[in-house]
C-alpha positions as CSV (number, residue, x, y, z in Angstrom):
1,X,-23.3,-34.3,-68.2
2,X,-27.3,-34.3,-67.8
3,X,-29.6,-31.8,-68.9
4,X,-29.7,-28.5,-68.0
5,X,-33.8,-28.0,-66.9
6,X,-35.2,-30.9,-65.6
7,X,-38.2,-31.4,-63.2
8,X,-37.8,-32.1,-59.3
9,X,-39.4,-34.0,-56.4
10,X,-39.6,-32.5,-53.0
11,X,-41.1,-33.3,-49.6
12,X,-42.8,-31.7,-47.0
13,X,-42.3,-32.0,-43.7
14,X,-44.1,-31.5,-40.6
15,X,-43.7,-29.4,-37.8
16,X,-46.5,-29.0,-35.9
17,X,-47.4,-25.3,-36.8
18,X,-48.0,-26.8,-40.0
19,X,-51.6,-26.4,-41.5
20,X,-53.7,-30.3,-41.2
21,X,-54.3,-32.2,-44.3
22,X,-55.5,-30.6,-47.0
23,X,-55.4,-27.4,-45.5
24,X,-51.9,-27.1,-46.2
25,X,-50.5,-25.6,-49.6
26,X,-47.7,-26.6,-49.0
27,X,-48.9,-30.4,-48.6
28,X,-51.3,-29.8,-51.7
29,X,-48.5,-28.1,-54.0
30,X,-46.1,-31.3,-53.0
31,X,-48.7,-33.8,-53.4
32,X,-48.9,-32.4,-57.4
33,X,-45.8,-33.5,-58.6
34,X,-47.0,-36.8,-60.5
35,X,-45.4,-40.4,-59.7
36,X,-44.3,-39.7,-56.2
37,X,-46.7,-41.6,-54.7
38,X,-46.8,-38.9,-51.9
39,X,-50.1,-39.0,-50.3
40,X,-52.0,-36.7,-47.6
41,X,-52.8,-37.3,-44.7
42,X,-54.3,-36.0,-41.3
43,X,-51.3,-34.3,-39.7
44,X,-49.3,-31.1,-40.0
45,X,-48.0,-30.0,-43.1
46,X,-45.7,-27.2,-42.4
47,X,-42.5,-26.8,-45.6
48,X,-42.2,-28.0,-48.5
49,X,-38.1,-28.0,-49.6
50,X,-37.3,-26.6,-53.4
51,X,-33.3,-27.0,-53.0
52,X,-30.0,-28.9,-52.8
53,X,-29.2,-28.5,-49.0
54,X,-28.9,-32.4,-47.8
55,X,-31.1,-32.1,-44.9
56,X,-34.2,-32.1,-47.1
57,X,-32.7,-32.1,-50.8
58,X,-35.0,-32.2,-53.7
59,X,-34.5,-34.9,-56.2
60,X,-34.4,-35.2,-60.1
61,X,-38.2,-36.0,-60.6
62,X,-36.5,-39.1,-63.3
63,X,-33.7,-40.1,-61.7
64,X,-34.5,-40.0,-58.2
65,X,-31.1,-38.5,-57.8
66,X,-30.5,-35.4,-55.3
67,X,-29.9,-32.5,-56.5
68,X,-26.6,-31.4,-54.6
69,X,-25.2,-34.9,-56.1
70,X,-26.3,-33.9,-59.6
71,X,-24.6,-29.9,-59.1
72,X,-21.8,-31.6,-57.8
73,X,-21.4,-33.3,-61.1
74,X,-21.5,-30.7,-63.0
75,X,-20.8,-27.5,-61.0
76,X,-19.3,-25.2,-63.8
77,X,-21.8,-25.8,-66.2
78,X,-25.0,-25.5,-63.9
79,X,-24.0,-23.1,-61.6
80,X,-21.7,-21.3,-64.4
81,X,-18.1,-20.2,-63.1
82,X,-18.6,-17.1,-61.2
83,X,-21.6,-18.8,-58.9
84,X,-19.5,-21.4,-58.3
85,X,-16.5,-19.1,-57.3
86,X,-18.5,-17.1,-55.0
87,X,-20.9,-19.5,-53.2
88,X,-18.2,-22.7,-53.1
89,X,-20.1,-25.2,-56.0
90,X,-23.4,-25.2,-53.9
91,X,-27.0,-23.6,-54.9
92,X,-26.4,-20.6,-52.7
93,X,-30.3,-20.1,-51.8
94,X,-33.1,-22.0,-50.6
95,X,-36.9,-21.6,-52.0
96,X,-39.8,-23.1,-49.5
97,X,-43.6,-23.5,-49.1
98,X,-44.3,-22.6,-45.7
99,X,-47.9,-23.2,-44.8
100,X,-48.5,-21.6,-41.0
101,X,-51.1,-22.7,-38.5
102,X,-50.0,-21.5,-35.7
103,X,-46.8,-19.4,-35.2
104,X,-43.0,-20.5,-35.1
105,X,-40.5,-20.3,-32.5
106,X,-39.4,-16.5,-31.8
107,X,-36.0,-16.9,-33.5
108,X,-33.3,-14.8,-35.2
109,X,-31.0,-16.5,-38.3
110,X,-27.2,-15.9,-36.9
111,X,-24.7,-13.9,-38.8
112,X,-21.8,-15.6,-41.0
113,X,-19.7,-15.1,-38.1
114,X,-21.8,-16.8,-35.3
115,X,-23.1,-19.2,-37.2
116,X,-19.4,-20.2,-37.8
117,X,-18.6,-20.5,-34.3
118,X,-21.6,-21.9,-33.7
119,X,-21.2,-24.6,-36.5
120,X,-17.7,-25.2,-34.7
121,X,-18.9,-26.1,-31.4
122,X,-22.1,-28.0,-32.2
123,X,-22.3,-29.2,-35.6
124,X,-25.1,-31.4,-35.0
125,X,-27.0,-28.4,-34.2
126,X,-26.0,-25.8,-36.4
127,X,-25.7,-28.0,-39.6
128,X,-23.7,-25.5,-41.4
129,X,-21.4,-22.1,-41.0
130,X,-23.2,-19.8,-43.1
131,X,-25.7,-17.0,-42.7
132,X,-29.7,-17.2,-43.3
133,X,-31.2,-13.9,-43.8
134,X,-34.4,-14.3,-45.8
135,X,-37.1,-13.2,-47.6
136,X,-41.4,-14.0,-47.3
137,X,-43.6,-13.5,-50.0
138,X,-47.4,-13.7,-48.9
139,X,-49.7,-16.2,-51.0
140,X,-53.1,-14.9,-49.2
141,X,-53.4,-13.6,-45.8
142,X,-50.2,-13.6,-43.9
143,X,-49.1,-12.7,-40.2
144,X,-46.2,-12.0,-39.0
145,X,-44.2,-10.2,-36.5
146,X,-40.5,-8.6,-37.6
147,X,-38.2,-6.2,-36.8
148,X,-38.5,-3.6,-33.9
149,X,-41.8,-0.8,-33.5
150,X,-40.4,2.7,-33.8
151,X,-39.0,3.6,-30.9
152,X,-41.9,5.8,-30.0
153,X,-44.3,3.3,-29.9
154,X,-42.4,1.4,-27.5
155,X,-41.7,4.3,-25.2
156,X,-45.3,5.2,-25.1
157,X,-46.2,1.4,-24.1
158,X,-43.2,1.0,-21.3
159,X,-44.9,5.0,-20.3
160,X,-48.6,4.3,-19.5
161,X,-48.9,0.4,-18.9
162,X,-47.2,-0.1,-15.0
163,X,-46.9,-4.2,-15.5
164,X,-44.2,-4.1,-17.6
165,X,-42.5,-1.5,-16.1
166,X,-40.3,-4.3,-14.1
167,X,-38.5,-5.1,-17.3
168,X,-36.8,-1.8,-17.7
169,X,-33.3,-2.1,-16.7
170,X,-32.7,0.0,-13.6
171,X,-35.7,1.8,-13.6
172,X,-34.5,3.2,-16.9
173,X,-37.2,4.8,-18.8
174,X,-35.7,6.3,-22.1
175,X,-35.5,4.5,-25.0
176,X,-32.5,3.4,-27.1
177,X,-31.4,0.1,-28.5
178,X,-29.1,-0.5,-25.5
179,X,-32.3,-0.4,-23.4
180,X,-34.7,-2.3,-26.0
181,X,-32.0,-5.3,-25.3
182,X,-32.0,-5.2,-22.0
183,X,-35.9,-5.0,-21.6
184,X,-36.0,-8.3,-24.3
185,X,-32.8,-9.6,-21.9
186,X,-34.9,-9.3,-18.9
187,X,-38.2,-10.5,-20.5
188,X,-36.6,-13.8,-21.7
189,X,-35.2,-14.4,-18.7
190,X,-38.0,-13.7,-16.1
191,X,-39.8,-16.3,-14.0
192,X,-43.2,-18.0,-15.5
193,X,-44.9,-16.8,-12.2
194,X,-43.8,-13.2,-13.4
195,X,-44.1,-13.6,-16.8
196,X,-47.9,-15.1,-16.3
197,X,-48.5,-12.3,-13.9
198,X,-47.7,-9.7,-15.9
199,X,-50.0,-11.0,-18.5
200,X,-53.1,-11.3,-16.8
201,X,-52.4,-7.8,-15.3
202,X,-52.2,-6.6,-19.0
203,X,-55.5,-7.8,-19.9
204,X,-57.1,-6.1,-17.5
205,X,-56.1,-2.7,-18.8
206,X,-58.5,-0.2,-20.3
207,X,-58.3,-0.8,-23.8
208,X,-57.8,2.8,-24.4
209,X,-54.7,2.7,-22.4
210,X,-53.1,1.0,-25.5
211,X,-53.6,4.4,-28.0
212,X,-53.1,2.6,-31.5
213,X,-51.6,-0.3,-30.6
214,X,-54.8,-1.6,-28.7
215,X,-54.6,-4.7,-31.2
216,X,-52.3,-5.8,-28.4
217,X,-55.5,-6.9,-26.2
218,X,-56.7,-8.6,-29.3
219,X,-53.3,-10.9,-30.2
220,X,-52.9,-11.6,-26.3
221,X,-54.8,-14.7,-25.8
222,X,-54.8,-16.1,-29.0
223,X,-50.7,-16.1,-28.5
224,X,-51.7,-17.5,-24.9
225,X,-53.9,-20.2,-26.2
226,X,-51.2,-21.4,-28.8
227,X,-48.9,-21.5,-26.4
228,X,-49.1,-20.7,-22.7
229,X,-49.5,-17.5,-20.5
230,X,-46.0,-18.3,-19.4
231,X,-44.3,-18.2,-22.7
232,X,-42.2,-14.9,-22.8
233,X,-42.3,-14.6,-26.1
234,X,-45.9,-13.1,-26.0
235,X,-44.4,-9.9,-24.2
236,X,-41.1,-9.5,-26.6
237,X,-43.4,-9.9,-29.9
238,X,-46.4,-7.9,-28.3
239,X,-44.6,-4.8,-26.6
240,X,-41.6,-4.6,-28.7
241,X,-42.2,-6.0,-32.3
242,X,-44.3,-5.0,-35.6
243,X,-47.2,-7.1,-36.3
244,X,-48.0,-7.6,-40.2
245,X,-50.8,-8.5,-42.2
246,X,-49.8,-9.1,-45.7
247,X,-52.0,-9.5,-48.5
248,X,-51.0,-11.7,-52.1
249,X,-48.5,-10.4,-53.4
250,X,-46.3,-8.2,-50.8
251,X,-42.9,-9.6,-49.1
252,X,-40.9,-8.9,-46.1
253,X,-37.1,-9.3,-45.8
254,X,-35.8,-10.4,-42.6
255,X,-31.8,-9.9,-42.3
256,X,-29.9,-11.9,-40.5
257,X,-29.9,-11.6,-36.4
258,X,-33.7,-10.1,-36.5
259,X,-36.1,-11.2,-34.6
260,X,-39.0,-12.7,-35.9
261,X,-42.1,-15.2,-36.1
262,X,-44.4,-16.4,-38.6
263,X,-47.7,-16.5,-36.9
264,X,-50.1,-17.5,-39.7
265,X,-50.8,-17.6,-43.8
266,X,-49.3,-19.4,-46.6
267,X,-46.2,-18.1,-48.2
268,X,-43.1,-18.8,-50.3
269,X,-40.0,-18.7,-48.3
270,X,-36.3,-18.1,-49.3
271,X,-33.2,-17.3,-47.8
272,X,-29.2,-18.1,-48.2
273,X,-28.1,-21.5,-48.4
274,X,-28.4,-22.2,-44.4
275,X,-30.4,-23.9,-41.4
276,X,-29.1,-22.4,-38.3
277,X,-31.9,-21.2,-36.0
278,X,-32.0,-19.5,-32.1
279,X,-35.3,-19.9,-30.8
280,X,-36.5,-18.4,-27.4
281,X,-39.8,-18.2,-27.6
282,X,-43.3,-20.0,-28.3
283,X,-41.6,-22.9,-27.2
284,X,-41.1,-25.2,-24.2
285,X,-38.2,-23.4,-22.3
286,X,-36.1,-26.8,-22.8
287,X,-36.2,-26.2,-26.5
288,X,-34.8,-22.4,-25.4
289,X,-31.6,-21.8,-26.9
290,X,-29.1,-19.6,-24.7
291,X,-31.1,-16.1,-24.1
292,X,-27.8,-14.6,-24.1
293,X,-26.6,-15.5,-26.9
294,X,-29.9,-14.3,-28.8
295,X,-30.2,-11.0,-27.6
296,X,-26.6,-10.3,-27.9
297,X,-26.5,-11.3,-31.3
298,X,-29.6,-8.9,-31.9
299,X,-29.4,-6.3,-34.8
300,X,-31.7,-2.9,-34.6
301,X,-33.0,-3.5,-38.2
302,X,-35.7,-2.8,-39.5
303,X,-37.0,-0.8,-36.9
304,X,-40.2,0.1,-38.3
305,X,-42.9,-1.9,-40.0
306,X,-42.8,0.4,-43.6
307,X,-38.6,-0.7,-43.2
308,X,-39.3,-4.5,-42.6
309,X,-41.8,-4.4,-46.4
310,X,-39.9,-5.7,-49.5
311,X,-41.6,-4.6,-52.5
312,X,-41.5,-5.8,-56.2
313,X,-40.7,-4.1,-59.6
314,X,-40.7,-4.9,-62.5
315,X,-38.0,-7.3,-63.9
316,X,-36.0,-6.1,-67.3
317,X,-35.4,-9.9,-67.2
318,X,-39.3,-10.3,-68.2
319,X,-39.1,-9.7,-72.4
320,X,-43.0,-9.3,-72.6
321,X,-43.6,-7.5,-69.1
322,X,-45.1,-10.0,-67.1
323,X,-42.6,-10.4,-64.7
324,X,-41.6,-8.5,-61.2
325,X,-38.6,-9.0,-59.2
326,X,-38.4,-9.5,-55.5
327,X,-34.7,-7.9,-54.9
328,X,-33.3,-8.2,-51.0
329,X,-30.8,-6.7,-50.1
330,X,-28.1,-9.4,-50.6
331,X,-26.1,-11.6,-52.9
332,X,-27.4,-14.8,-52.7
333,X,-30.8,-14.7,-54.7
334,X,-33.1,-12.3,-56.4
335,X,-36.8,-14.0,-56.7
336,X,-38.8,-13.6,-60.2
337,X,-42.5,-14.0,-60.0
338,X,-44.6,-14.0,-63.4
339,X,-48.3,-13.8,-63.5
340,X,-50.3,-15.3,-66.4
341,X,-53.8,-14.6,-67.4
342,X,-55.8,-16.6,-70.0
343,X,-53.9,-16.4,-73.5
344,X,-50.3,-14.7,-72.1
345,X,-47.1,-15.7,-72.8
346,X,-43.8,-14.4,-71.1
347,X,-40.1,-14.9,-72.1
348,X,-37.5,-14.4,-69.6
349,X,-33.9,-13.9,-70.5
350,X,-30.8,-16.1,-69.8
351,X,-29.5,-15.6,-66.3
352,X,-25.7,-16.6,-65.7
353,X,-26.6,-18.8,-62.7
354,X,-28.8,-21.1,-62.0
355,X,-32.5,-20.6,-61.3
356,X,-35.4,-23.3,-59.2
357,X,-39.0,-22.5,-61.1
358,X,-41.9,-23.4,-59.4
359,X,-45.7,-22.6,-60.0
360,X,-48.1,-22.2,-57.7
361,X,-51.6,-22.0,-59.4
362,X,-52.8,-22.4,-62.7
363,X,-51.3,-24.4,-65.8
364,X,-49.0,-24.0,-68.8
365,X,-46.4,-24.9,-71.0
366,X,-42.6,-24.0,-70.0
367,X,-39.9,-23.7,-73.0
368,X,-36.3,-24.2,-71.8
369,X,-33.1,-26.0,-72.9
370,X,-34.3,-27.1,-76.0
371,X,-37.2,-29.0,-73.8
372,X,-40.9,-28.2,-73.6
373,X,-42.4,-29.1,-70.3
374,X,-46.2,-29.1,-68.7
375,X,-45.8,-26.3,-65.6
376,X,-48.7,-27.1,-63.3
377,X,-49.4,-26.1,-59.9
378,X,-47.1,-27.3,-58.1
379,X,-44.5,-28.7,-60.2
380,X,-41.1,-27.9,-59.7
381,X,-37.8,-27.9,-62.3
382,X,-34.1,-26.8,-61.3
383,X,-32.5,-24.5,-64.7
384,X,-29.1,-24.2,-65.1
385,X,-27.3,-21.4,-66.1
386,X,-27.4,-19.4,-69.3
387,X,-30.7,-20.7,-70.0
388,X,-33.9,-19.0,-71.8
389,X,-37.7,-20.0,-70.8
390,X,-40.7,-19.4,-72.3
391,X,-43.5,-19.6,-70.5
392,X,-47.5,-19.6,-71.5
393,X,-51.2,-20.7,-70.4
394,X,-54.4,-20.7,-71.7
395,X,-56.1,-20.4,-68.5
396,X,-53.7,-18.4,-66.5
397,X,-50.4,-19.3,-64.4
398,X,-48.4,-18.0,-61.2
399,X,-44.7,-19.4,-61.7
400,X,-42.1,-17.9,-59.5
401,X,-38.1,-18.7,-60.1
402,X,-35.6,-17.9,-57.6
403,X,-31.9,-17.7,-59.1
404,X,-28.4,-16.5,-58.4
405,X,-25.8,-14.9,-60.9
């Protein structure tokens, strides 16, 4: 039996949404860790992996060893007995550093039960049975598209613009969820000649056409120069989806079978213990997955921007009040965030499952198991359960720690 807090290595990989070089957090946070010998260079940097899942696992920071091997050692005592019952002797969440240049893939996360049937028939592709809803917690400026516009909003687009009116399933023109599929249904599967036409018919449209969602005309040919004016998935996010600017601070939560797509910003990622992905837009139509199967598996939630917002409160698990809690609406993790200024210290309580802590700015000393470690930007250290920490900085610190219990 190791110890119960130790510090991890992790790598970053890179997609090609990923922010260049240095401009990636995520790349900068990774390259922190000391004795890696992980180095930057002049490509995409797009997610930095915090956890045990063996397509990316971290590794013990001393030992080199990965992390799923060193739980798997010792599953009662780091994950504690109930975690281990619930979740099957696996970390049942996985913390990230996404850093977004450009955006991802139009995708939803399958359900438990798809993603087992999925798993079943392609288990090369979907790399596990379980479910991935998730949550996003802006570092700066983030965008993002999520969830369905009110209903409204969509009616009064599919009323007043005639291009689109083509995608409305047999000349249908009110608006439920049966209809919002269809329209997504017959989007996805349109022609690139129709799908381009439409387009450049749309950006010829009196601005004022649009009412408040003129911002349309704005995100049109940026989404057109990332990818191309045939790529469908600039209608679907456009005519049917919220657009978000976060600032520091605020979180979505995306549940399992929403659509969604990252479109720019740093953030910190997590979601259940899970890689399993349908994309159908914003990418070349061979790396389409089946447009059935996407927009049958589509849920209706949230169905408003204020419903797709997460928000934070503060965490009784905090002893000094320094701590807020990022609570989704699931079993698999709550995530802690702590915020530092010059002099503070904060002590948070022992949680009955086990915990990854990472910090993303600033420097300070981290009490746990009977250990006292430097936390820096960018380091990273998996806790065990039943485990106190005590955490302070002279100059400030912004330490988040996702856990399970």
């Amino acid at each position: 039996m190791g110890p119960s807090v130790f510090q991890l290595q992790c790598t970053c990989n890179n997609y090609p949404w990923g922010r260049v070089g240095e401009s990636s957090l995520s790349a900068r946070l990774c390259s922190k860790t000391p004795n890696t010998g992980f180095q930057i260079e002049n490509k995409p940097y797009a997610e930095m992996w915090m956890g045990d899942y063996p397509v990316q696992p971290a590794k013990s920071l001393k030992t080199g060893e990965e992390l799923h091997k060193i739980v798997d050692e010792d599953k009662e005592g780091l994950l504690g007995k109930d975690i281990m019952e619930k979740f099957g002797g696996v970390l049942p969440f996985l913390p990230k550093i996404l850093s977004i240049e450009r955006a991802l893939e139009l995708q939803i996360h399958p359900d438990k039960d798809l993603a087992a049937r999925l798993h079943a028939k392609n288990p090369d592709q979907f790399t596990d049975d379980n479910h991935k809803p998730e949550i996003a917690i802006a570092l700066g400026k983030f965008e993002v598209f999520v969830g369905w516009k009110a209903m409204p909003d969509i009616q009064a687009l599919f009323d007043v613009l005639q291009p689109i009116k083509k995608f409305l399933p047999n000349g249908q023109t009110h608006f439920n969820n049966e209809t919002l599929k269809r329209v997504c249904q017959n989007i996805l599967t349109s022609s690139d000649e129709s799908i381009k036409k439409c387009q450049e018919e749309l950006g010829e449209i009196p601005r004022e056409k649009f009412g408040r969602q003129a911002y349309i005309l704005d995100l049109l040919p940026r989404l057109q120069g990332q990818f191309s004016i045939e790529d469908p998935g600039n209608l679907v996010t456009l005519l049917c989806m919220n657009f978000l600017t976060l600032e520091a601070g605020e979180a979505i939560y995306v549940p399992a079978d929403c659509p969604h797509a990252y479109l720019s910003g740093d953030i910190v990622e997590c979601m259940a213990r899970s890689n399993n992905v349908l994309n159908t837009g914003f990418c070349p139509r061979a790396k389409r997955d089946s447009i059935e199967l996407f927009t049958e598996a589509l849920t209706f939630s949230p169905h408003h921007a204020k419903d797709a917002m997460l928000g934070a409160s503060k965490s009784s698990k905090g002893k000094m009040g320094k701590t807020v809690v990022y609570a989704p609406p699931m079993s698999e993790f709550n995530m802690l965030k702590t915020n530092l200024q010059a002099g503070d210290q904060e002590i948070q309580e022992k949680i009955a499952g086990p915990s990854v802590i990472f910090a993303t700015s600033g420097a300070g000393m981290m009490k746990a198991g009977g250990q006292d470690f430097d936390i820096n930007e960018g380091y990273i250290f998996f806790a065990g359960q039943g485990v106190e920490i005590e955490f302070s900085s002279e100059n400030g610190l912004e330490a988040y720690r996702a856990y399970a219990e």
